[in-house]
C-alpha positions in Angstrom: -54.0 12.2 74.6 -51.1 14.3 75.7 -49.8 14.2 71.8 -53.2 15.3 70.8 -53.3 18.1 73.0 -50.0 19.2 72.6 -50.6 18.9 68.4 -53.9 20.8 69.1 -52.0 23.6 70.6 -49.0 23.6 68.2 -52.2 24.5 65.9 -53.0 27.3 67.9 -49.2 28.7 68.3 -48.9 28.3 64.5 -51.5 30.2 63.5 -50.9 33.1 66.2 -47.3 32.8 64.5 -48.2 34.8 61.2 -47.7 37.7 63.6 -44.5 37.2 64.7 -42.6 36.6 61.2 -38.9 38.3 61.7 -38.6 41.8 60.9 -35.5 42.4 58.3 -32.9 44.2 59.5 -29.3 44.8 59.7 -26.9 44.9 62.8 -26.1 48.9 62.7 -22.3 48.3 63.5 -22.4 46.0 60.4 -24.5 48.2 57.9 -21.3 51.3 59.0 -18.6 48.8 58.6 -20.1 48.2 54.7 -18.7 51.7 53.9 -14.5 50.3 54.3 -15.2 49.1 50.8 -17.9 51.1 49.1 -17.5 52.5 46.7 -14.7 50.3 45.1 -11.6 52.6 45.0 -8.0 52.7 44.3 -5.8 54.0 47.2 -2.3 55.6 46.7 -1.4 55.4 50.5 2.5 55.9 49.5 3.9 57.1 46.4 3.9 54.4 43.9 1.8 52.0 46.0 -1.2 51.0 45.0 -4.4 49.1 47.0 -7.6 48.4 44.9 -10.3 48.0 47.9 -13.8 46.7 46.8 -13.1 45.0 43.7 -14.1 41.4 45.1 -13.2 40.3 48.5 -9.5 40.3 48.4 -7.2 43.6 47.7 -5.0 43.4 44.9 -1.7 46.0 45.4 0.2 47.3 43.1 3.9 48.7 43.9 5.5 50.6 41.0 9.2 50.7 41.2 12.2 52.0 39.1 12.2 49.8 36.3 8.8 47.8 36.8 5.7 47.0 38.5 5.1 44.0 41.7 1.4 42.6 42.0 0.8 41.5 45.4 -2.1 39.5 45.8 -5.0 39.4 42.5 -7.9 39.3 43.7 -10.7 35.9 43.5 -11.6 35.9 40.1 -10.3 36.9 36.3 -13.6 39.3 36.5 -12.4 41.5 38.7 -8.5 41.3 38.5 -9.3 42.6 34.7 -11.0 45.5 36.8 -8.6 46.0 39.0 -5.9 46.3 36.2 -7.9 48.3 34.0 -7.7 51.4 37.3 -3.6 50.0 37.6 -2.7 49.9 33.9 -2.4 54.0 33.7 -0.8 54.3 37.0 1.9 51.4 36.2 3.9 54.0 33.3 3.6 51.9 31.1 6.4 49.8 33.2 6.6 46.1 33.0 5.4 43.8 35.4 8.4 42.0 36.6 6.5 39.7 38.9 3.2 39.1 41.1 3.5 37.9 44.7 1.3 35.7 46.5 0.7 36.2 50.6 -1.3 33.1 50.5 -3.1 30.2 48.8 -6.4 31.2 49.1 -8.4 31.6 46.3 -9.2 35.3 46.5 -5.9 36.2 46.5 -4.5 33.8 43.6 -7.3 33.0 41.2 -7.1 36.4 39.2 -2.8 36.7 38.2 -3.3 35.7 34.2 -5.3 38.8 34.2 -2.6 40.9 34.8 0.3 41.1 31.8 3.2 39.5 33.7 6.5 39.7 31.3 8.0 36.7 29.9 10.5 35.3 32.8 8.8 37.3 35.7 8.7 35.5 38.7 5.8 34.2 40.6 6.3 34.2 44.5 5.0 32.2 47.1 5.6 30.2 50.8 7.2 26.9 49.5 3.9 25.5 51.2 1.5 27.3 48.9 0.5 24.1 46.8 0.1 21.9 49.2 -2.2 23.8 51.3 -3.9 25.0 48.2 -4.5 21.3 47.6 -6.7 20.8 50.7 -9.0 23.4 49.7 -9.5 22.8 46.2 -8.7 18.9 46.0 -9.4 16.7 48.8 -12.3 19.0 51.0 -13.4 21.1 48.1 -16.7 19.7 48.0 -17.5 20.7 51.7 -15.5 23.9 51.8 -17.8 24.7 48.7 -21.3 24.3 50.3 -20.0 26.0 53.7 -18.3 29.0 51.7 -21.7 29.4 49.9 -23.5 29.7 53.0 -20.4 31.8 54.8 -20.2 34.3 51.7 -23.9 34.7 51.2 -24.0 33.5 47.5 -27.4 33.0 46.7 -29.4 35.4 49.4 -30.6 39.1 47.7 -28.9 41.4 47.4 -29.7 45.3 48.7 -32.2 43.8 50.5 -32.4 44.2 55.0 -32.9 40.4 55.1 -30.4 39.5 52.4 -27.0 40.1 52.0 -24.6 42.8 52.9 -21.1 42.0 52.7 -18.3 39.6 53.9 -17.2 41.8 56.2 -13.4 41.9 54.8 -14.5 42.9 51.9 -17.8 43.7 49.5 -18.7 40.3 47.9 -17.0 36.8 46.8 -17.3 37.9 43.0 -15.8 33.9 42.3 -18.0 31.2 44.4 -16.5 28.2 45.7 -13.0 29.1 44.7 -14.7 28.9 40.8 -12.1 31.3 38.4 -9.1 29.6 39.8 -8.3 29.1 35.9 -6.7 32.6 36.5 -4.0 31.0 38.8 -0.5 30.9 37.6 1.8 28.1 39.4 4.9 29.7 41.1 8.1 29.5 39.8 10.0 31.1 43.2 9.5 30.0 46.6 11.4 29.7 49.5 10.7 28.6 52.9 11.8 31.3 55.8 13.3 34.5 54.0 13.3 35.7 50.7 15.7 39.2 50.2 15.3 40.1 47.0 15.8 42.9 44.1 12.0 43.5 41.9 11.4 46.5 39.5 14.7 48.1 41.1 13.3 47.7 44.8 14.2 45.9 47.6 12.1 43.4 49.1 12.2 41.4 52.5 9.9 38.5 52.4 9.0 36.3 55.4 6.8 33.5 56.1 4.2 34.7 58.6 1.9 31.7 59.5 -1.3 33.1 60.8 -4.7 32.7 59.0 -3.1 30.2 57.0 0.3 28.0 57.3 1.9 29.6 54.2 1.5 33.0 54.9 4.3 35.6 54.2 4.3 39.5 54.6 6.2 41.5 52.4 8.3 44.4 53.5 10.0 47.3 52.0 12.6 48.8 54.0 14.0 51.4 52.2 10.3 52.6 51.5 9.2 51.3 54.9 5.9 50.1 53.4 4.5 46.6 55.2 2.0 44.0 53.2 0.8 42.0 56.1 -1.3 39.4 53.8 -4.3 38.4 55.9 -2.6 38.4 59.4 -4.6 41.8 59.8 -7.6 43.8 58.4 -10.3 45.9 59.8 -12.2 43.5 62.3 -11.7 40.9 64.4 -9.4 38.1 62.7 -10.8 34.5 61.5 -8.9 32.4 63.8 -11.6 29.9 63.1 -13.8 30.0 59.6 -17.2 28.5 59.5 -16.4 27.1 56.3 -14.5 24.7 57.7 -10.5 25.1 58.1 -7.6 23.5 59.8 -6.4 25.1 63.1 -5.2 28.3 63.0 -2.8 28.7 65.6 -3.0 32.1 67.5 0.6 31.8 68.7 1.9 31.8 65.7 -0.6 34.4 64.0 0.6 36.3 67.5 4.4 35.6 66.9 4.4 36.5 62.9 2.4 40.3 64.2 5.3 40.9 66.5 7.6 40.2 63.6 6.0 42.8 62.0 6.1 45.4 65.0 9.4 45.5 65.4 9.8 46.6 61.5 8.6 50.4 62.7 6.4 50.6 59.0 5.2 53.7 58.1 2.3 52.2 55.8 0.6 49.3 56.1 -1.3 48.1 53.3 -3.4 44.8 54.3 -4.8 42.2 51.5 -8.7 43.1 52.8 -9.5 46.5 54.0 -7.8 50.1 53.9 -4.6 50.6 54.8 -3.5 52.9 57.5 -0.4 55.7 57.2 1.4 56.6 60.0 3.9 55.0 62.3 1.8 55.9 65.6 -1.3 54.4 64.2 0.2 51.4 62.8 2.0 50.5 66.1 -1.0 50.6 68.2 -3.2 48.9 66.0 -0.3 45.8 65.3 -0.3 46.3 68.9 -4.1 45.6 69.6 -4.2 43.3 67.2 -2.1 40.4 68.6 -2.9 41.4 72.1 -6.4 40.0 71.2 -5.2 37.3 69.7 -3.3 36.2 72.8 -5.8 37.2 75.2 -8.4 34.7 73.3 -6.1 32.4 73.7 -4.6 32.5 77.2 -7.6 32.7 78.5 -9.4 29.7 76.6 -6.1 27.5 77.8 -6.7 29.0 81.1 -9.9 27.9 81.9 -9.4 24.9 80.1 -6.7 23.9 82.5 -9.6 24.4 85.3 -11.6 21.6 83.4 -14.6 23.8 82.0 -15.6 22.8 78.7 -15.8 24.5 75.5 -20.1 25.5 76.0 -18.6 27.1 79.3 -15.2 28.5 78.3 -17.2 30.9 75.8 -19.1 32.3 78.3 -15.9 33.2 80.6 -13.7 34.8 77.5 -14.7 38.3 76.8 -12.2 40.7 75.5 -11.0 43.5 78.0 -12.6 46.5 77.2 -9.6 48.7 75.2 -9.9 45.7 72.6 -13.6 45.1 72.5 -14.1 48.7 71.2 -11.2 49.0 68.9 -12.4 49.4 65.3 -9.9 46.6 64.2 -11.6 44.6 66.4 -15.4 44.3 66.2 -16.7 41.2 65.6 -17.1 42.1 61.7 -15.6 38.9 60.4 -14.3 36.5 63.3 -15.8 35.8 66.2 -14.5 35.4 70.1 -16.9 32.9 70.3 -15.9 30.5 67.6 -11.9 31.7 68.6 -12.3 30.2 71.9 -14.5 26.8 70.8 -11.1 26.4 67.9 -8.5 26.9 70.3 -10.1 23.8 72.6 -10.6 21.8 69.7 -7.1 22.9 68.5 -5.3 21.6 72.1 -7.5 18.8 72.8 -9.6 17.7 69.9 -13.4 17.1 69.6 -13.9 15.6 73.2 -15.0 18.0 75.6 -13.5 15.6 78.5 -17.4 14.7 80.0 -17.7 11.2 79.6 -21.3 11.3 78.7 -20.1 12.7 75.4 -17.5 9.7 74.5 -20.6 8.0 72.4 -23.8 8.9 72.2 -27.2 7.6 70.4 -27.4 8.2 66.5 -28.7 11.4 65.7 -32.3 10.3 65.1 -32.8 8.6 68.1 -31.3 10.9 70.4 -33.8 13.8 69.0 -36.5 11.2 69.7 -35.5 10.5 73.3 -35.0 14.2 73.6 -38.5 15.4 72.4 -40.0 12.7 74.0 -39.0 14.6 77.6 -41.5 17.2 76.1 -44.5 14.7 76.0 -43.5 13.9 71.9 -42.0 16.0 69.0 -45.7 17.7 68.5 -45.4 18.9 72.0 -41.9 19.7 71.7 -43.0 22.0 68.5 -45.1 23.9 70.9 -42.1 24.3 73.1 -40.3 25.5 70.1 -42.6 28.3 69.0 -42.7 29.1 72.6 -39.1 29.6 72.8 -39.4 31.9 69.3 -41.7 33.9 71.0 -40.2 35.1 73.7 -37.2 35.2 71.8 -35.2 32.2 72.4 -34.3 32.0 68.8 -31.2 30.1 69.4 -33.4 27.0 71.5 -36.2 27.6 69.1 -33.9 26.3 66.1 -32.2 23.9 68.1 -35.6 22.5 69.2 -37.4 22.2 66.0 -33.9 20.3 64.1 -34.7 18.0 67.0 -38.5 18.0 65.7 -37.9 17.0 62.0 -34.9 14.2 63.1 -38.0 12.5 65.5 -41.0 13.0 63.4 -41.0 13.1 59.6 -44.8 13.6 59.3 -43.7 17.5 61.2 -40.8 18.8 59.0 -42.9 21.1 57.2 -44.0 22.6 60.4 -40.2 22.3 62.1 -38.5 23.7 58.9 -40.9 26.9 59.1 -40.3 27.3 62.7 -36.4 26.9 62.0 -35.9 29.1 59.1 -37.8 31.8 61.1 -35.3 32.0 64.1 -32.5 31.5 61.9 -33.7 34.6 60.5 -33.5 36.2 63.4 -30.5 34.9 64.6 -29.4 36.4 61.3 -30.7 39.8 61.3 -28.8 40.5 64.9 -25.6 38.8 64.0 -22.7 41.6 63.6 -20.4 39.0 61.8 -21.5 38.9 58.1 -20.0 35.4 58.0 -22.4 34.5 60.9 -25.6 36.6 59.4 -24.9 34.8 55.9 -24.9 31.8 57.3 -27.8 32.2 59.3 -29.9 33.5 56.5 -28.5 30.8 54.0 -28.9 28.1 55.4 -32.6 29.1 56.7 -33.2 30.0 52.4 -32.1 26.1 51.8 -34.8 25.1 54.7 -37.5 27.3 52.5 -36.4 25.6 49.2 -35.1 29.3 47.9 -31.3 28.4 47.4 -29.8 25.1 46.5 -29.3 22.4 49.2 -25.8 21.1 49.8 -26.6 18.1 48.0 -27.0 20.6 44.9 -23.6 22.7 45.3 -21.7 19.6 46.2 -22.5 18.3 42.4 -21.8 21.4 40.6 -18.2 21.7 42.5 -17.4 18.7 42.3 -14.9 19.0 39.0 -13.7 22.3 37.2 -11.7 25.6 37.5 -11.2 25.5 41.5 -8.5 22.2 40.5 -7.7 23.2 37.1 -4.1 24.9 39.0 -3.6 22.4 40.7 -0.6 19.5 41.0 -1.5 16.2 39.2 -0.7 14.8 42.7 -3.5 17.0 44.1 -6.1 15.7 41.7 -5.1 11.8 42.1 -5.6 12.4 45.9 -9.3 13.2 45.6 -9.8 9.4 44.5 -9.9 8.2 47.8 -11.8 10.3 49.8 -14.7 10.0 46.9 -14.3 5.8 47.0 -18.0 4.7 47.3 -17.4 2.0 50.2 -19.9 0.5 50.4 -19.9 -0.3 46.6 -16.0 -1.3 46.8 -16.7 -3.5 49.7 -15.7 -6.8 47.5 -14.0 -4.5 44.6 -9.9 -5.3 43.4 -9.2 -3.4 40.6 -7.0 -0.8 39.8 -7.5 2.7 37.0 -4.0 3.9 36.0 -3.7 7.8 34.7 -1.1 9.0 32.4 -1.8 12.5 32.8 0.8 14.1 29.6 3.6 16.3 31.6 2.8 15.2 34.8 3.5 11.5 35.4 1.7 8.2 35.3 -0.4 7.5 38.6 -2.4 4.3 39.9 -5.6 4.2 42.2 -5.9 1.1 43.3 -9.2 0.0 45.4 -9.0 -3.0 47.6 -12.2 -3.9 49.0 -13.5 -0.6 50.2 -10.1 1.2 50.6 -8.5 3.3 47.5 -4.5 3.3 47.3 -2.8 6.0 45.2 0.9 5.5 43.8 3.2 6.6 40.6 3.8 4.9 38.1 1.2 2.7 35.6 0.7 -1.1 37.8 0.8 -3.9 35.6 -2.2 -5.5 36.6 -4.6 -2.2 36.3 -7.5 -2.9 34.5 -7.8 0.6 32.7 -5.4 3.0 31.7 -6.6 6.3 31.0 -4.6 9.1 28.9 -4.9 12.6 28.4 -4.0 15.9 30.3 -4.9 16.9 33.6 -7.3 19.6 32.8 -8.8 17.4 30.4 -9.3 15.0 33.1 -10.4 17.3 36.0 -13.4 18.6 33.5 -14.1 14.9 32.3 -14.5 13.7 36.1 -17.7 16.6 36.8 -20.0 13.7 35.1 -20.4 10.4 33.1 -21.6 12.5 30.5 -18.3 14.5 30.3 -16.2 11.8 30.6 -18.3 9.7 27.8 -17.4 13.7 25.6 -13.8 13.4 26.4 -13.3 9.9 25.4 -15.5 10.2 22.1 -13.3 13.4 21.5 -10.5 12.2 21.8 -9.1 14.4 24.8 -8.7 11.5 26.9 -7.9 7.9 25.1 -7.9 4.5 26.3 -4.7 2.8 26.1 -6.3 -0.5 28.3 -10.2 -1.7 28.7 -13.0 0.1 27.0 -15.9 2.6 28.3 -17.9 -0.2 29.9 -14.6 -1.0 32.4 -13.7 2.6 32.8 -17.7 3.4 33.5 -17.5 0.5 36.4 -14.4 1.6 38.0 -15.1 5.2 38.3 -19.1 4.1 39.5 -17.1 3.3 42.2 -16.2 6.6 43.1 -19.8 8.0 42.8 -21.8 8.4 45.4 
């Protein structure tokens, strides 16, 4: 009887409901910030320095010295690097480019250097580390990182619309999604580990690893010019010391440490990898300044009260940023959040556990949301609740109610999902974080069946230009992670790759665990050859691979099709 009621009145709610749809809109601080990168512009903020803003989301800079030209940073895709070089080429002099510079290994910043005309023997600079963590991103997680950075950059919502998409807040648009257009990135051929002093296009340059938003990041520093590139250790908003896409921990005393670094240089220009860069010695102090002194107050604070035994739901409600900070242009909430800061730097100290016991292990997903809806008199009654909530604008209970919903009762997911993908519309529109507001709205687009599921972006990523840079160790070390256990539970075999130019490698699966190692094992019951881009576009499908191998790009040298096809079923799935 209860249920009936309750269903009778969700009826009631629901149809009252047409009435309360979400009104589009945009957060006003985030519709102002759009203007740091529209329209797309080059800026000459010291003579011979360069910073194309807009083109994609990353800067690319170009520095023109006596007898050549420096890239820093090119941008996410070939697409708009070409762009970008088509503004540079006349300012360059028709110099040489004697070498390109990478602050980092993410992919807006490295997937566009073969579209820039880098002479034969110019080097290619990076943090010795630049590979490897390149590797995580593109290799190992790339699946995941894909269908989170879809949702985090807004790919598939409208555009110029107020309930679609408006920018990624440290820049206009992703031009390259998922890291796609990495075909553009060119290995480097110079790295070092702490310091690099060294003479480019008749220039000095000093440059330093920096770790911050990412564990190889350098800045690069002019000191004769007294021009700083910072990389992504600052732009104009509040820094990503966690990404929603997913990330490992970004540690904010190092990201504090590598910002003093920089302060004590005295620069005179500051020319950052996302956003405008800022003349003047007075303005660049205080804003380095106010920068890391929000980057340490996030975290002293979160380890404060953390030491006091509050967990991470009640730490973000203690840690607001002082005043000074919270209203300091560099520092609105236009990218990062304090929120997610404070909920990273827990996790990043103490790990998932929150330290209440109740937490150590719970019920499965499914039954929990029963047990929990069932408090409500059932998961009709708890709809009702849900709507209730969205009403009087509860938005964040509303959505967490009605997941709870669909998990306990199948037969109401049309009605949960509709309930959902209105608050998280709402949630959305009032978000001043573009990575929150795209999010929001993407994920509530994949509950109304108007952008592709994860299950979709996971199986169009799952091979292709994001790896095609990478080391041949990179690619054999996505074997494992994509073992099919259950399948392999009684498997032993082993595939062997000879991969031309970069070694011979064996995955070896042993009853539901995958082992990689060099060299071809005797005993492996397929040896594949060919090269490793070959391979990486082969592996997207069993209808590439079936192309390759009737091509001729990859050959078997041991077993045929049928035992290749059953060793790689096993990492399907």
């Amino acid at each position: 009887m209860i249920r009936a009621l309750a269903a009778a009145a969700f009826g009631l709610l629901a149809t009252a409901a047409l009435a309360d749809e979400p009104a589009a809109r945009i957060a006003p601080s985030l519709a102002a910030h759009t203007a740091e990168f529209a329209p797309a512009k080059v800026y000459e903020p010291a003579p011979g320095v360069f910073s194309a803003v807009g083109y994609g989301i990353a800067n690319s800079i170009m520095v023109v010295g006596k007898t050549g030209v420096v890239i820093i940073d090119t941008t996410d895709s070939l697409e708009e690097a070409r762009k970008v070089w088509a503004e540079f080429a006349p300012r360059a002099g028709g110099k040489p480019m004697v070498a390109i510079i990478y602050t980092h290994n993410h992919n807006d910043h490295i997937s566009g250097a073969s579209a820039f005309p880098l002479a034969k023997g110019g080097k290619v600079i990076a943090q010795a580390t630049l590979l490897r963590e390149a590797a995580k991103w593109n290799g190992v997680a790339a699946p995941s990182i894909a269908a989170r950075a879809a949702r985090m950059y807004g790919v598939f919502l409208p555009k110029g619309t107020p309930d679609g998409f408006v920018s990624v807040g440290i820049g206009p648009f992703l031009s390259a999604f998922g890291g796609g257009g990495s075909g553009g990135f060119i290995t480097p051929n110079l790295t070092f580990d702490r310091e690099l002093k060294i003479t480019l296009a008749g220039e000095k340059f000093v440059i330093e690893h920096a770790p911050g938003e990412t564990e190889d990041q350098l800045f690069v520093w002019m000191p004769e010019r007294r021009v700083l590139f910072p990389g992504d250790n600052i732009y104009k908003a509040f820094p990503n010391l966690y990404t929603i896409r997913g990330t490992s921990y970004r540690d904010p005393v190092q990201w504090a440490a590598s910002l003093d670094r920089m302060r004590a240089l005295g620069a005179d220009v500051l020319v950052p990898s996302h956003t405008r860069p800022i003349v003047g010695a007075e303005a660049i102090a205080t804003t380095l300044t106010d920068y890391r002194d929000a980057i340490s107050f996030v975290h002293d604070q979160t380890v404060r009260w953390m030491n006091q035994g509050l967990t991470p739901d009640e730490i973000v409600e203690k840690v607001k940023l002082p005043a000074h900070l919270a209203t300091d242009p560099y520092l609105l909430e236009h990218y990062g959040t304090v929120e997610w800061s404070v909920r990273s730097v827990f996790a990043g100290y103490m790990g998932w556990f929150s330290g209440d016991a109740a937490e150590l292990s719970r019920d499965a997903p499914d039954l929990r949301a029963r047990e929990i809806t069932d408090l409500a008199g059932g998961p009709a009654a708890a709809l009702a609740k849900a709507q209730a909530a969205y009403s009087e604008g509860r938005w964040k209970w509303a959505a967490e109610l009605a997941t709870l919903v669909r998990r306990a009762d199948p037969a109401l997911k049309p009605q949960a999902n509709a309930l959902e993908v209105k608050a998280l519309r709402q949630l959305g529109f009032d978000s001043v974080s573009p990575n929150g507001r795209n999010y929001y709205l993407e994920q509530a687009a994949e509950l109304a069946g108007k952008a592709p599921d994860w299950k979709t972006i996971i199986g169009a990523r799952q091979g292709g230009a994001q790896a095609a840079g990478l080391p041949a160790s990179a690619i054999v070390a996505t074997f494992p992670v994509r073992l099919n256990a259950e399948k392999a539970a009684q498997a032993e075999t082993a595939l062997a790759l000879r991969l031309a130019g970069e070694g011979d490698w064996t995955i070896r699966v042993r009853r539901g665990v995958a082992e990689t190692s060099t060299g071809v094992a005797p005993d492996a019951r397929v040896v594949l050859a060919g090269t490793k881009a070959d391979l990486v576009t082969a592996m997207a499908s069993p209808g590439a691979m079936q192309g390759a191998l009737a091509s001729g790009e990859l050959k078997l040298e041991k077993g045929g099709p049928a035992d290749l096809a059953t060793v790689l079923d096993l990492f399907r799935g």
